[in-house]
Backbone bond lengths (Angstrom), bond angles and torsions (degrees), N, CA, C in turn:
res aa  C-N    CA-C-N  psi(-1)  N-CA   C-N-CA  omega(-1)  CA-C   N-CA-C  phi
1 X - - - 1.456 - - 1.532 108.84 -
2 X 1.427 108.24 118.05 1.972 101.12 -176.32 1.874 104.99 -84.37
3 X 1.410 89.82 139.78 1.117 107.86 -157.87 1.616 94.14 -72.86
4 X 1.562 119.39 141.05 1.402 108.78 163.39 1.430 139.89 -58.92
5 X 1.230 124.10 -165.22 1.374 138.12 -173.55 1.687 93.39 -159.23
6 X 1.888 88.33 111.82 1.691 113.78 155.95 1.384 114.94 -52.46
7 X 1.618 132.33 92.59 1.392 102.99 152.71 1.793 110.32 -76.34
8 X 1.572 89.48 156.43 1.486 89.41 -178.16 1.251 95.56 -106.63
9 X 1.335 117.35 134.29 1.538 145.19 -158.27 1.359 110.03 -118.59
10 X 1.596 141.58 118.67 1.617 136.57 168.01 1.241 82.03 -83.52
11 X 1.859 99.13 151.17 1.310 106.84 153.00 1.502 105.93 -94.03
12 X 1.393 144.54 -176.30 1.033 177.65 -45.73 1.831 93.14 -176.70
13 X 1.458 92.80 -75.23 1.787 110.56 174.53 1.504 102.30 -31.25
14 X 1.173 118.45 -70.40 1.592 136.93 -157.76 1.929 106.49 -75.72
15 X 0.802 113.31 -1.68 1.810 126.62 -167.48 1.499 84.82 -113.49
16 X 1.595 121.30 -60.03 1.906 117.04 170.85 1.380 115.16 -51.54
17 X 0.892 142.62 -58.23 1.604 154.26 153.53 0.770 120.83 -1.51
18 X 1.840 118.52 -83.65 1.382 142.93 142.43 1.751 106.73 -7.62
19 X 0.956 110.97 -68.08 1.313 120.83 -163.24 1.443 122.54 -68.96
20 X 1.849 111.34 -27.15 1.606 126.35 178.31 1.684 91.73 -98.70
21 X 1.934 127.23 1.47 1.612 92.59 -179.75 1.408 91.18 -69.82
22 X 1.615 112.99 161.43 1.380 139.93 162.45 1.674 108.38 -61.97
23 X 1.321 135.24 134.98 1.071 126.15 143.85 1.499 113.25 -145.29
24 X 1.338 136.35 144.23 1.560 171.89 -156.11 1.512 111.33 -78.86
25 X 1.266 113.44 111.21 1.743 127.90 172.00 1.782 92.66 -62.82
26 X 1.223 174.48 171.88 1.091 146.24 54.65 1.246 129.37 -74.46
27 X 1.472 110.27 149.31 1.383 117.52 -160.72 1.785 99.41 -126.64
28 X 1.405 124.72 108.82 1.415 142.33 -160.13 1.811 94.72 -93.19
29 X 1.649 99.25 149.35 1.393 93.98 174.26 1.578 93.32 -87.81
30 X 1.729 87.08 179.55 1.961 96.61 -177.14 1.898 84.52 -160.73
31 X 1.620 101.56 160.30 1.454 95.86 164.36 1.445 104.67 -99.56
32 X 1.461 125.89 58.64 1.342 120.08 151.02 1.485 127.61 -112.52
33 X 1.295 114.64 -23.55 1.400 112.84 -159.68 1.653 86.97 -108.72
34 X 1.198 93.46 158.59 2.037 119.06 175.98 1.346 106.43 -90.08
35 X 1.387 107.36 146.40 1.283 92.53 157.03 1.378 148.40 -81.16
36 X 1.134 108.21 -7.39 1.772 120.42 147.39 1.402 98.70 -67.03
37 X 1.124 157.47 -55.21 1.478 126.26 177.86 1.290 122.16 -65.25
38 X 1.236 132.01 -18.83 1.328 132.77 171.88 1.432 98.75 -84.05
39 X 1.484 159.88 5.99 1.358 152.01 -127.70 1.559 65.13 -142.79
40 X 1.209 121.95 -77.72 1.640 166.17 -159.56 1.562 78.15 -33.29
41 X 1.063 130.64 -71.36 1.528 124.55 -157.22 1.844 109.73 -97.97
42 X 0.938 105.03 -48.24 1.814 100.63 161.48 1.194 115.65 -32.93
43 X 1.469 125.70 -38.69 1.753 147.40 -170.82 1.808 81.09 -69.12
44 X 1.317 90.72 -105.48 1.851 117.05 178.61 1.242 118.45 -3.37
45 X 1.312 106.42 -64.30 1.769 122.75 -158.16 1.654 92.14 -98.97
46 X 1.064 140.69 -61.00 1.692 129.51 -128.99 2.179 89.15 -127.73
47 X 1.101 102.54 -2.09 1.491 97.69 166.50 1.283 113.14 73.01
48 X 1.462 128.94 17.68 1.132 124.81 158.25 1.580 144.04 -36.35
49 X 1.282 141.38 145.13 1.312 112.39 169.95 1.740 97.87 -88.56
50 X 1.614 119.52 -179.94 1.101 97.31 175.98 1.075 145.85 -120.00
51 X 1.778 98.77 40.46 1.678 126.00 165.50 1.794 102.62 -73.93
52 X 1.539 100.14 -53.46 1.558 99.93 171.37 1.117 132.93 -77.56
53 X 1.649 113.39 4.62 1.743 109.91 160.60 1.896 97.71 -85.87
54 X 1.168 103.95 -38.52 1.815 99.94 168.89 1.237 119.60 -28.62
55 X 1.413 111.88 -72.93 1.281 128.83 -166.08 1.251 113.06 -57.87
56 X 1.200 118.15 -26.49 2.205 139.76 -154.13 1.910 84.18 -92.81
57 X 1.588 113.82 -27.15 1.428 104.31 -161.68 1.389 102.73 -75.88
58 X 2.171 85.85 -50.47 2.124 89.38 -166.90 1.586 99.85 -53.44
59 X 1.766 109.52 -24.07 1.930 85.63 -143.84 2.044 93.76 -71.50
60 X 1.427 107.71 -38.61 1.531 123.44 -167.96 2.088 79.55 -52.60
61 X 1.193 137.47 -92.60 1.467 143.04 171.43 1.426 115.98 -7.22
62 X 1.397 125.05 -38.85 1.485 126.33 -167.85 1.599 95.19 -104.85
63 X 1.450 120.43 -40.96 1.417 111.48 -166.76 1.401 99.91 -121.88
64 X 1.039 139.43 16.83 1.565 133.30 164.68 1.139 119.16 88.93
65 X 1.331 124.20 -12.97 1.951 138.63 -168.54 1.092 98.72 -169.22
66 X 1.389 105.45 149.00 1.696 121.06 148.77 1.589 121.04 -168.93
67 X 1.582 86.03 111.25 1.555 85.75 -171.61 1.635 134.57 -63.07
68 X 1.226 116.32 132.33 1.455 137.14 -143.27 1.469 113.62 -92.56
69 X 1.581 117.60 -40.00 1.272 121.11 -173.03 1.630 107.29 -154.53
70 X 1.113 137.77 153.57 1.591 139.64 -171.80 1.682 98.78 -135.87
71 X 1.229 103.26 154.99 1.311 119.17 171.32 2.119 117.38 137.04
72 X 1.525 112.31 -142.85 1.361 84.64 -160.90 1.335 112.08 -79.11
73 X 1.104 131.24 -169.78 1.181 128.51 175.50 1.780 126.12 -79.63
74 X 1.546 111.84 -12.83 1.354 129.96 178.26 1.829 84.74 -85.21
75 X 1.329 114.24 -63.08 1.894 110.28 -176.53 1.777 100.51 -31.38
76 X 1.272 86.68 -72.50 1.947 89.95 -166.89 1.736 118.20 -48.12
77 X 1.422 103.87 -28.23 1.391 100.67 172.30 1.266 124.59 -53.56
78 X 1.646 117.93 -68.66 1.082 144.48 166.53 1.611 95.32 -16.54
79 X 1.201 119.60 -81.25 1.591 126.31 -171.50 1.130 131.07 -76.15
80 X 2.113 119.66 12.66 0.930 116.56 171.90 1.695 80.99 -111.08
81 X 1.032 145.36 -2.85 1.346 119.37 154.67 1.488 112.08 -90.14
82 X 0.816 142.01 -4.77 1.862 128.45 176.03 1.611 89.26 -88.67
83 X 1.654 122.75 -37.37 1.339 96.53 -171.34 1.600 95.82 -84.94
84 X 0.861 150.66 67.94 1.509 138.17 173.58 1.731 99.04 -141.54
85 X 1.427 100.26 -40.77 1.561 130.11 -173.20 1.954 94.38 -55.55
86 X 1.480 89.79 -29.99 1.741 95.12 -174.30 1.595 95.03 -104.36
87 X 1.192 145.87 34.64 1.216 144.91 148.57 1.944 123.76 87.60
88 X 1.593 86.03 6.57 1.492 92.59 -165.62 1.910 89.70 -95.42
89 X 1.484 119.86 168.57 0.922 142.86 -129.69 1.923 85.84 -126.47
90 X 1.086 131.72 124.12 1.277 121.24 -170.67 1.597 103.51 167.30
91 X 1.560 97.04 117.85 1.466 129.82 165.30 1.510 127.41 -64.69
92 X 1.214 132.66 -166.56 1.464 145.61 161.79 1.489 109.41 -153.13
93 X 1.400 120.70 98.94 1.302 131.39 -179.87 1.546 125.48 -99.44
């Protein structure tokens, strides 16, 4: 008798789940980008106004990171490659 093979199957529940965990845009400092280019794309891409692309610059400048946008983990992808595509330095946490 040949022995089976488990596919491992999500149900429905576990595929919704997946999809509401939270996960984190972060945006790392680097000595390449300006802060008008980092202002420049926070504005553009993530809809900032641009007191709060300011603030997103000093805090990423004073503390090394600051995460930019939350949600699923397919969302954050998407926008850590267009922002990368623009030269800035940025994870998915």
């Amino acid at each position: 008798m040949p022995t089976e093979t488990k596919e491992e199957t999500l149900t429905l529940e576990e595929i919704l789940a997946g999809l509401k965990e939270m996960h984190q845009l972060i945006l790392w400092n680097d000595d390449v980008n300006t802060f008008d280019h980092v202002i420049f794309c926070m504005m553009k891409y993530l809809d900032y106004s641009e007191s709060q692309a300011e603030k997103i610059a000093w805090k990423v400048h004073n503390e090394g990171k600051c995460a930019v946008l939350e949600g699923s983990f397919t969302e954050m992808e998407i926008y850590r490659k267009i922002l990368q595509q623009e030269g800035l330095t940025v994870t998915v946490e």
